[in-house]
C-alpha positions in Angstrom: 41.9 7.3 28.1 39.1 9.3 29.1 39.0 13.2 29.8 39.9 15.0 32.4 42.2 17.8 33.1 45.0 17.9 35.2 45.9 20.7 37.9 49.2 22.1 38.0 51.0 21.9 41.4 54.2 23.7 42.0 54.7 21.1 45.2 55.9 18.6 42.7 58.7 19.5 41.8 61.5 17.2 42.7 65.5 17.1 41.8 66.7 14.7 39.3 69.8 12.8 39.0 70.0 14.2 35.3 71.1 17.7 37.5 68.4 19.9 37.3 64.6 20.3 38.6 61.3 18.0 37.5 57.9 18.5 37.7 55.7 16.0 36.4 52.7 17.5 34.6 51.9 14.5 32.8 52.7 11.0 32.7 51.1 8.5 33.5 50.1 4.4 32.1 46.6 6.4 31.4 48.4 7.9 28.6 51.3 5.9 27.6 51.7 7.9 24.5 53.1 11.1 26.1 55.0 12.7 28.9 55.3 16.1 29.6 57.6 17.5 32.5 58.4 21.2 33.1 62.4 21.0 33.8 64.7 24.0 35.0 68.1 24.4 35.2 69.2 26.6 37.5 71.6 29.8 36.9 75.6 28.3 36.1 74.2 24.8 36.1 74.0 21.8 33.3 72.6 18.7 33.2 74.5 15.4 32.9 74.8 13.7 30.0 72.1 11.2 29.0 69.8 9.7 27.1 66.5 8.1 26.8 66.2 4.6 25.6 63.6 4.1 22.9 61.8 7.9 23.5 61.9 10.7 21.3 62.4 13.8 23.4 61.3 17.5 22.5 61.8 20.8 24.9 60.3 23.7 24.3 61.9 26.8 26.1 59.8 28.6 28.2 62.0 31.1 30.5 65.6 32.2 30.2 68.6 30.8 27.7 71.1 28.2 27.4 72.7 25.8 25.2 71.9 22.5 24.2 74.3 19.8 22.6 72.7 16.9 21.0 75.0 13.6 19.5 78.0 15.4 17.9 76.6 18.6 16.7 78.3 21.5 18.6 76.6 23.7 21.6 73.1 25.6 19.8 72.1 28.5 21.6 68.4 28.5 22.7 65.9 30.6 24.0 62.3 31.4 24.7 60.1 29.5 22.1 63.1 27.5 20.9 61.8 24.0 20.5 65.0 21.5 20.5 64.1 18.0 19.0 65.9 15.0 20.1 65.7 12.2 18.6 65.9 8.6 20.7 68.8 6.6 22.4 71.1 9.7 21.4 73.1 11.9 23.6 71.9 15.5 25.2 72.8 17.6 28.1 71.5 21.5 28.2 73.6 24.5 29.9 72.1 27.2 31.8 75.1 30.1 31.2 72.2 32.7 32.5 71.4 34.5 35.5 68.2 33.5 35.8 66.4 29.7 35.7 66.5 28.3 32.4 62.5 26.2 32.4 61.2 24.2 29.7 58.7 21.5 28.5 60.2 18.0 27.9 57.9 15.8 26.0 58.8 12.5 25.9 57.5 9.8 23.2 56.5 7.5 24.0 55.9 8.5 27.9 59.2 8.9 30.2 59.3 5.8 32.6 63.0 6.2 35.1 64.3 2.9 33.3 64.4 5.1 29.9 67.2 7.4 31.7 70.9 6.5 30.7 73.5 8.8 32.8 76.1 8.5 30.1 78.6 11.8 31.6 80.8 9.8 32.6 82.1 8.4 29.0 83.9 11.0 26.9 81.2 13.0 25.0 83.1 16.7 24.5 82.3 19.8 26.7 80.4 23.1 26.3 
């Protein structure tokens, strides 16, 4: 890997299937290690549930609340400089009960690649 620093772009943001909005700040096979994405749910919205095959995930809430559930441990509220740790293969979906967009970091090791992403909402995982 060599140095270099990468210029944010608000034009690349895209939606995801997962039900909310991704910009990819980071992630590349330059640096296989990491990802980092800056997500947001918007107001009254949640994501599917998922998971990520073989990568340990992290957020780190930058703007508004919401609530994250994680495998079988009930709804945890979250807010600005929460950092939620998720460990790999298991279950997650975050909840934007807000009236404003609820953004975050998601780091993703090692890096997020689209065949990591498991839609698993439609089996029986509980509700908020």
């Amino acid at each position: 890997m060599q140095s270099k620093v990468i210029p944010y772009s608000a034009d690349n943001e895209y939606f995801f299937q997962e039900g909310c909005f991704i910009n990819e700040m980071s992630n590349s096979t330059e640096d296989n290690a990491l990802s980092i994405a800056r997500a947001c749910v918007r107001p009254q919205e949640k994501t599917r549930w998922h998971k990520l095959r073989d990568r340990i995930e992290r957020y780190v809430i930058l703007q508004g609340t919401g609530y994250v559930e994680i495998g079988q441990t009930p709804p945890q509220r979250v807010s600005i400089g929460d950092v939620v740790l998720i460990p790999a293969d298991c279950p997650q979906r975050i909840e934007n009960r807000g009236d404003e967009d609820l953004v975050f970091l998601a780091l993703c090791t090692p890096r997020f690649t689209p065949d990591s992403y498991i839609d698993i909402d439609d089996e029986e995982k509980g509700s908020f």
